[in-house]
C-alpha positions, 0 to 999 in steps of 0.5 A: 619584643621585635621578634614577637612583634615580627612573628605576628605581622607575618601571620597577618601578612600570610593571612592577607595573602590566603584570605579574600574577600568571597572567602571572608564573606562566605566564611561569616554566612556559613556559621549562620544557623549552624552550630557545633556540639560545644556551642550547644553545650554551651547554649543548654547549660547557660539556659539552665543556669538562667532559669535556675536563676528564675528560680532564686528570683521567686524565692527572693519575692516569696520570702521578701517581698519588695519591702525589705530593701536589704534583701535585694541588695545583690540583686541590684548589685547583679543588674549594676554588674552587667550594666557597667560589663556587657552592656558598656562594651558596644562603646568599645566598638564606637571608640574603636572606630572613631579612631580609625584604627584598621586592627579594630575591624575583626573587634567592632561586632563582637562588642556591638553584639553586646547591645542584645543583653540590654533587653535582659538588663532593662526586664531586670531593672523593672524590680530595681525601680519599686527598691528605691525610696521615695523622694519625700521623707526627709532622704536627700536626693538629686531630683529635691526639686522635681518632684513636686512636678512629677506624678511618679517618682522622678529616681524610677522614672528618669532611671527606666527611661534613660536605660529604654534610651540606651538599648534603643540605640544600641540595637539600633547601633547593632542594626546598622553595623549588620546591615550590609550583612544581612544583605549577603545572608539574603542574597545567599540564604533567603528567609528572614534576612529578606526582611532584615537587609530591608531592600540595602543595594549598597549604593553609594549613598546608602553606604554614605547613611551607613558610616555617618549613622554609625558614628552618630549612634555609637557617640549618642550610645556612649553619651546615654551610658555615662548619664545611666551610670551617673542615675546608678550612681545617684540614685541606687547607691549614693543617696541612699547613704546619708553622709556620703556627698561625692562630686567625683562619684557618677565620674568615678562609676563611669571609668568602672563602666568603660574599664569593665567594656574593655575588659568584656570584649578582650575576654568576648574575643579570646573566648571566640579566638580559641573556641569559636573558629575566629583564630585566622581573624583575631590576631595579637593585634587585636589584643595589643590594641585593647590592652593600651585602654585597658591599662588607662582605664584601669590607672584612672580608675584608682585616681578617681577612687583615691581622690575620694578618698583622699577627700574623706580621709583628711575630713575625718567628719563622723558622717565621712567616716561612718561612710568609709567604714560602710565602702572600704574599712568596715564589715565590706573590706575584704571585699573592698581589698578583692575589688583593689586588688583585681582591678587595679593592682594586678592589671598594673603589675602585669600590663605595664610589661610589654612581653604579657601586653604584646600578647594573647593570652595575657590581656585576656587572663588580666580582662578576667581578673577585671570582670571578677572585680567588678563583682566585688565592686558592685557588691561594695558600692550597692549591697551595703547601701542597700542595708542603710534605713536611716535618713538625714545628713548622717549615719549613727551607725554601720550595718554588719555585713549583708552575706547572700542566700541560696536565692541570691546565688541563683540570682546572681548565676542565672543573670549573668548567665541569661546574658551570656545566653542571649549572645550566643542566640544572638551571634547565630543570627547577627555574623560575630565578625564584620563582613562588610567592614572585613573585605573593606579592610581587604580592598585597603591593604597590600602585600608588598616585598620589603628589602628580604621582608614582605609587609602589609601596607595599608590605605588611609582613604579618610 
């Protein structure tokens, strides 16, 4: 472990001593409008796959309408997959950052770029909102009392709007974080980047707005996601079940957020590590210092589950065990067993050992097996609510299990597909790494002689 952990601070140290800061700023204005014949590749093929899933979209309201919930069960499910992944990643740039660690500075942007998919999840939730029951009719809700208040329905209503809340601020956040960028691009290249850089000289109080506006939307950004998560939780899954009363639920949907954030920025940076020409900024630093949360969140991820169902296994109630059958033991298992084993069990057995953490391409293969749980877990937790009609305090029987269509397939593809293609436009116009906060971190460190070693030693100004 020594050695391996020598092996890296070398290459950091040399690459400290090879790299300055007009080298780093000259390196992130270049990619800027240009692109290679992967990237392109890459562009076509996940804009295709969107339009295909365009397609299955249409097929899905042709053949269902917005009256048969079921049907759109993995719709939702897909919408709630990329909310608690790609859109939760910017947390990772304000945790990161609150935490002042130097390794995170090549890390923040590429999560922060994740804030752009959140102009696709909103459009996609739009459908999302004339799928969930009214309040009245006897199904139990949170908002019981509300709604004699409100002229709409309060689930549709709080839902739209905390999600408009959440990519608000997290452009927002996206802007900010840009900000002293865009400035560069002026300086070098002109056009639009006149307009973004706004008129930043960079002055000591622009910088002073700069950080404290940094962490007051990165804390606002990570508050908005876990109160979006509790509405998912609430409104398009629990209530709809009758029977299921779980306190730890909304808690429990937010360490699957917060893991599945991780998770998408470890995989974000090996993917730009290896194909996008960032291996002399991404080091196994990086890596290393994601896959400590990762596991974390991955251990609270099983307490939050097992104390659910620790709750409902020892009630042994009809209505509780009508509940497990539907989400663990009933016609979802093996998809309650898939989302255990790749969400849990794997990241355990594999990142309790230093050698697979205290690497690259370890925490990347174990981000991977995370997100393709998340699959199975939004299909476990919003495809058979999706299949409950009855109403009341509990179900007389569970529906058999809901398989996708061909329309759901093209659903399912094309959105993950339509985020992932929004971020590669978006990583052309907004540099993938932080150029202002790179060439800070150069101005913060020194390469000093240590006994026959040379070591990269670091300031701490705040």
């Amino acid at each position: 472990m020594r050695n391996q952990h020598q092996n890296g601070t070398n290459h950091q140290v040399r690459h400290y001593q090879a790299l300055s800061p007009a080298q780093i700023n000259r390196f992130g204005l270049v990619e800027l409008g240009s692109s290679g014949p992967l990237y392109r590749f890459c562009v076509r093929l996940f804009g295709i796959l969107a339009l295909l899933g365009i397609v299955g979209f249409m097929m899905r309201v042709a053949s269902s309408g917005f009256s048969d919930r079921a049907a759109w069960g993995y719709y939702v499910a897909t919408v709630v997959f990329i909310f608690v992944t790609f859109q939760a990643a910017p947390t990772v740039a304000f945790a990161i950052r609150a935490a002042k660690g130097h390794w995170r500075r090549p890390v923040s942007r590429i999560a922060e770029l994740f804030a752009v998919v959140g102009v696709l999840n909103l459009i996609l939730l739009l459908p999302v909102l004339f799928l969930i029951p009214p309040i009245t009719g006897g199904r139990k809700t949170f908002w019981f009392e509300l709604h004699w208040l409100l002229p709409f329905s309060a689930p549709g209503f709080f839902l739209f709007f905390g999600m408009l809340a959440l990519v608000v601020c997290g452009l927002c956040l996206l802007y900010l974080s840009a900000l002293p960028d865009f400035a560069a691009a002026r300086d070098a290249k002109g056009g639009i980047y006149t307009g973004l850089a706004r008129g930043w000289v960079g002055s000591q109080r622009q910088w002073k707005m700069l950080k404290s506006g940094l962490n007051l939307l990165g804390a606002f950004y990570l508050m908005t996601f876990v109160l979006v998560t509790t509405l998912f939780a609430w409104d398009v899954s629990e209530t709809l079940v009758p029977g299921w009363k779980d306190a730890i639920y909304p808690a429990f949907h937010s360490i699957t957020g917060l893991q599945g954030a991780i998770a998408s920025t470890i995989l974000a940076l090996g993917i730009a590590r290896k194909f996008g020409g960032l291996k002399n900024h991404l080091h196994m630093e990086q890596f290393w210092g994601l896959s400590k949360p990762l596991l974390a969140t991955s251990l609270l991820w099983f307490y939050m589950g097992w104390s659910t169902f620790l709750t409902y296994w020892y009630g042994r109630t009809l209505a509780e065990q009508h509940v497990l059958q539907l989400l663990m033991f009933g016609p979802y298992f093996t998809v309650f067993v898939m989302s255990f084993l790749l969400k849990f069990l794997i990241p355990l057995l594999f990142l309790i050992w230093n050698r697979v953490r205290m690497s690259i391409m370890g925490p990347v293969l174990i981000a991977l097996s995370i997100l393709t749980g998340d699959i199975f877990e939004m299909v476990r937790l919003y495809v058979g609510p999706f299949t409950i009609t009855e109403v009341g305090h509990e179900m007389t029987h569970v529906p058999a299990a809901h398989l996708p269509d061909f329309a759901d397939i093209l659903i399912i593809a094309g959105a993950i597909s339509g985020a992932i293609f929004i971020y590669l436009v978006s990583s052309k116009i907004i540099p993938r790494i932080s150029l202002w906060d790179m060439k800070e971190g150069m101005l913060l460190t020194r390469v000093q002689s240590f006994h026959r070693a040379e070591v990269l030693v670091i300031g701490k100004p705040e």
